[in-house]
ROSE-4610 file (N, C-alpha, C; in Angstrom, 1 decimal, always signed):
// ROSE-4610
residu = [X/X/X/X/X/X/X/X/X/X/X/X/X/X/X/X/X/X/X/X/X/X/X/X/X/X/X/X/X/X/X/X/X/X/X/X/X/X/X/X/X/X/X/X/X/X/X/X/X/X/X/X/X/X/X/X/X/X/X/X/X/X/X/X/X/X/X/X/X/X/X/X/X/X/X/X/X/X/X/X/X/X/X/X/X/X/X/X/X/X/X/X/X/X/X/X/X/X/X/X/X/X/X/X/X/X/X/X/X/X/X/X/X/X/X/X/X/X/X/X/X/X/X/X/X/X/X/X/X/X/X/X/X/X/X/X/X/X/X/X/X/X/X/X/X/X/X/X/X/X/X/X/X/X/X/X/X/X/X/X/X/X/X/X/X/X/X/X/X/X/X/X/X/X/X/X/X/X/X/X/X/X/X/X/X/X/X/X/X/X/X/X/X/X/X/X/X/X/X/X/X/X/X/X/X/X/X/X/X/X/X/X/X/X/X/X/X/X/X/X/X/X/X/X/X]
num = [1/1/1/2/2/2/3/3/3/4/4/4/5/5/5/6/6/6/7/7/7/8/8/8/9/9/9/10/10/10/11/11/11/12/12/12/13/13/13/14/14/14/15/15/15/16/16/16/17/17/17/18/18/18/19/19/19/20/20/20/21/21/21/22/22/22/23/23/23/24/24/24/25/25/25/26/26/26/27/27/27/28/28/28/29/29/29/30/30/30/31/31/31/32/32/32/33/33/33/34/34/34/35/35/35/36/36/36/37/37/37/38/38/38/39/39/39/40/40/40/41/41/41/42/42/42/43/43/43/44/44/44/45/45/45/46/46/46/47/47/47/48/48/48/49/49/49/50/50/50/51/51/51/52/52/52/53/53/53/54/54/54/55/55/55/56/56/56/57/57/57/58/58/58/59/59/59/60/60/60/61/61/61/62/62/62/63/63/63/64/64/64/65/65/65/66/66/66/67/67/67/68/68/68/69/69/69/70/70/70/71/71/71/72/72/72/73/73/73/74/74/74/75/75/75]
x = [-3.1/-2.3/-1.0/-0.6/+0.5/+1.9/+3.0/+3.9/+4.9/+4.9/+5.9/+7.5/+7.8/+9.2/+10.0/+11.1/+12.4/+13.4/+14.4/+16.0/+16.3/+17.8/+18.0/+18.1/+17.8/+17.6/+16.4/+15.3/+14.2/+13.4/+13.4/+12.6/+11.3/+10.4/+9.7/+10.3/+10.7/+10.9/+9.7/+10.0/+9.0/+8.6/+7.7/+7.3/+8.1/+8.9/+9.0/+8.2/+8.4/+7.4/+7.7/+6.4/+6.8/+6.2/+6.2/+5.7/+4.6/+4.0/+2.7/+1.9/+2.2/+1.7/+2.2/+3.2/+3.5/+3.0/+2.2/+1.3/-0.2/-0.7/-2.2/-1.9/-0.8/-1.4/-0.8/-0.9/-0.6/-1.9/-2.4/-3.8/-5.1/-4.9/-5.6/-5.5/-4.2/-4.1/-3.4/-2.8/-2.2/-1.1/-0.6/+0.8/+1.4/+2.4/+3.8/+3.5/+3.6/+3.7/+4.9/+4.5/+5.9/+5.2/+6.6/+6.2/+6.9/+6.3/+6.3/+6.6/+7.6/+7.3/+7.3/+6.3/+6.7/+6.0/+6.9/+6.2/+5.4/+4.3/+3.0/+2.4/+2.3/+1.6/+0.5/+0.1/-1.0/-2.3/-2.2/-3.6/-4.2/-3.0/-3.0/-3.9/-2.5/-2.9/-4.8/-5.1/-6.5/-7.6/-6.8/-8.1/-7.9/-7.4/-6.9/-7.7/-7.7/-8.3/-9.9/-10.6/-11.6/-12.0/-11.5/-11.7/-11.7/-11.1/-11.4/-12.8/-13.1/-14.0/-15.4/-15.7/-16.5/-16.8/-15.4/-15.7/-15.7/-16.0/-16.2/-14.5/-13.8/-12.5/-11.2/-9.9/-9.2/-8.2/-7.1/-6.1/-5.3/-4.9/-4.5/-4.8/-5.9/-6.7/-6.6/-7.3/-7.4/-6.3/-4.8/-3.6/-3.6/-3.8/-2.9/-4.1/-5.8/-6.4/-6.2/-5.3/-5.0/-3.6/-2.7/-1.4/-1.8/-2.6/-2.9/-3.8/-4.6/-4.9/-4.2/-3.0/-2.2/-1.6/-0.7/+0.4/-0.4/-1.8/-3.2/-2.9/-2.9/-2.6/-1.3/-0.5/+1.2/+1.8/+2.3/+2.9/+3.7]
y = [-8.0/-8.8/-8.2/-8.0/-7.8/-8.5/-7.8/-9.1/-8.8/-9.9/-10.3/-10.2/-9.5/-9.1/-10.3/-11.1/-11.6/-11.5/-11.6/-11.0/-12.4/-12.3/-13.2/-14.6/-14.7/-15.8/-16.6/-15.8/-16.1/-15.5/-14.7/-14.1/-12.8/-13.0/-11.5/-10.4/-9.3/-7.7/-7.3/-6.2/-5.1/-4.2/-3.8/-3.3/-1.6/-1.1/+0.1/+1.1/+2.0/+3.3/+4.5/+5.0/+5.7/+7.1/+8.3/+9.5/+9.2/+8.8/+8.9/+8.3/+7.2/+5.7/+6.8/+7.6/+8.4/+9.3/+9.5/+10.6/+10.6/+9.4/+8.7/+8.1/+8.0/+7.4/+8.5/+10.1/+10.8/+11.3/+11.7/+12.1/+11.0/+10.4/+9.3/+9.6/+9.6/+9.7/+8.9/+7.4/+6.3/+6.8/+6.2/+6.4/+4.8/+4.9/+3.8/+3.5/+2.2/+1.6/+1.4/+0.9/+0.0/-0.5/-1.5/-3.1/-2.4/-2.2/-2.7/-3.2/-4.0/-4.5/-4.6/-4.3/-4.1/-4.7/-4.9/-5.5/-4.6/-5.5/-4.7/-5.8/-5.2/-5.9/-6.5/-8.4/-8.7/-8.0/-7.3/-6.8/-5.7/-5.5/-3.9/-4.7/-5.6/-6.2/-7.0/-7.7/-8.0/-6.8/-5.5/-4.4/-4.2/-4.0/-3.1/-4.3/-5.9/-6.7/-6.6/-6.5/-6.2/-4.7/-3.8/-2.7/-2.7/-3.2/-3.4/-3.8/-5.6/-6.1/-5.0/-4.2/-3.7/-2.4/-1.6/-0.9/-1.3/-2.7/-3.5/-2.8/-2.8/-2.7/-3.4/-3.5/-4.2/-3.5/-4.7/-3.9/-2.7/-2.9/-2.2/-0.6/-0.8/+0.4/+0.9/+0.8/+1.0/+1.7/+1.3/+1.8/+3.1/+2.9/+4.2/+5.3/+5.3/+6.0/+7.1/+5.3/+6.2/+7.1/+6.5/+7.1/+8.4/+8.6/+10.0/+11.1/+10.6/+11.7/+11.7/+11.0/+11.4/+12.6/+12.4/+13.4/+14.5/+14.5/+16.0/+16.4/+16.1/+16.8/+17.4/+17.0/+17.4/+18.3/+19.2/+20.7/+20.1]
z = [-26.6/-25.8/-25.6/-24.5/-24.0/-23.8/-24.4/-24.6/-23.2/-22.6/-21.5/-21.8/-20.5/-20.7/-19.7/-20.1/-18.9/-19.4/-18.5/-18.1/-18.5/-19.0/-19.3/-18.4/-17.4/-16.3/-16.4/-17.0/-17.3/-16.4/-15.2/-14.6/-15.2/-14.5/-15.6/-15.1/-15.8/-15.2/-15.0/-14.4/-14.5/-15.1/-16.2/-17.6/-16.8/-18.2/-17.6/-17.6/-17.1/-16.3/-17.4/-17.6/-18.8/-18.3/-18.9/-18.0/-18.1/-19.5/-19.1/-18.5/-17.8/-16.9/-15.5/-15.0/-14.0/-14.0/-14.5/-14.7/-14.5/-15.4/-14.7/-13.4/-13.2/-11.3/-10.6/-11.1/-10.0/-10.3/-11.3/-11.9/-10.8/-10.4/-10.1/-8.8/-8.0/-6.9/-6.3/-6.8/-5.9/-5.4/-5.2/-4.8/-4.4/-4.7/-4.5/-3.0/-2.9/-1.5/-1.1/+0.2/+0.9/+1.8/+1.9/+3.0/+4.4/+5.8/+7.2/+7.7/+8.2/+9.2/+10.5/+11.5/+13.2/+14.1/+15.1/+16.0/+17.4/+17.0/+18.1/+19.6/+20.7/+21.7/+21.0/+21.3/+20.7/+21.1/+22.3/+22.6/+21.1/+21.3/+19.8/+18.3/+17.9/+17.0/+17.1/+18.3/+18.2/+18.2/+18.7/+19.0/+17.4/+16.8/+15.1/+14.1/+14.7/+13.6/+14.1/+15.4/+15.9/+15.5/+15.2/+14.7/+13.4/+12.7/+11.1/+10.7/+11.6/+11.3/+11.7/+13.0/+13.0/+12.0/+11.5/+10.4/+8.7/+8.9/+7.3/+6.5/+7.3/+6.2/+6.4/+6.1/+6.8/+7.7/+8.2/+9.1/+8.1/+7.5/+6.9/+6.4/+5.7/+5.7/+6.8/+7.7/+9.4/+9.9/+9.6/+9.9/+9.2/+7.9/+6.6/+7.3/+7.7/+8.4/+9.3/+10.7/+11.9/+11.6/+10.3/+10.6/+9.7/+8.6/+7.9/+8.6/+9.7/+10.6/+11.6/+12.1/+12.7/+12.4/+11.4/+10.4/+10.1/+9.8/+9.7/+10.6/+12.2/+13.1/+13.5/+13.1/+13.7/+12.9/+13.5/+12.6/+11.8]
């Protein structure tokens, strides 16, 4: 069992990051995210959720796809 960390406010922190936890998730391959947000013509947005659903995955996926073979192709 894992013991739960909060700040004195009572909020939970966030367990700290140790090399070796920075290490299995480069060993692994993830990488750190980030939040988006922008605005797209709805036609965009319905072709990209119509495109998800026909390739079984989501909008999302679908983006990080089109934006990583973008950047494959650009010097």
């Amino acid at each position: 069992m894992t013991q739960k960390s909060f700040d004195i406010i009572g909020k939970k922190t966030a367990p700290a990051t140790t090399a070796a936890s920075e290490m299995e998730r480069f060993i692994s391959g993830s990488e750190a995210l980030t939040t988006m947000t922008v605005q797209v013509p709805e036609r965009l947005r319905r072709a990209l959720k119509q495109q998800a659903l026909d390739h079984n995955t989501t909008v999302k996926e679908l983006l990080t796809q089109i934006l990583e073979a973008h950047f494959a192709q650009s010097p």
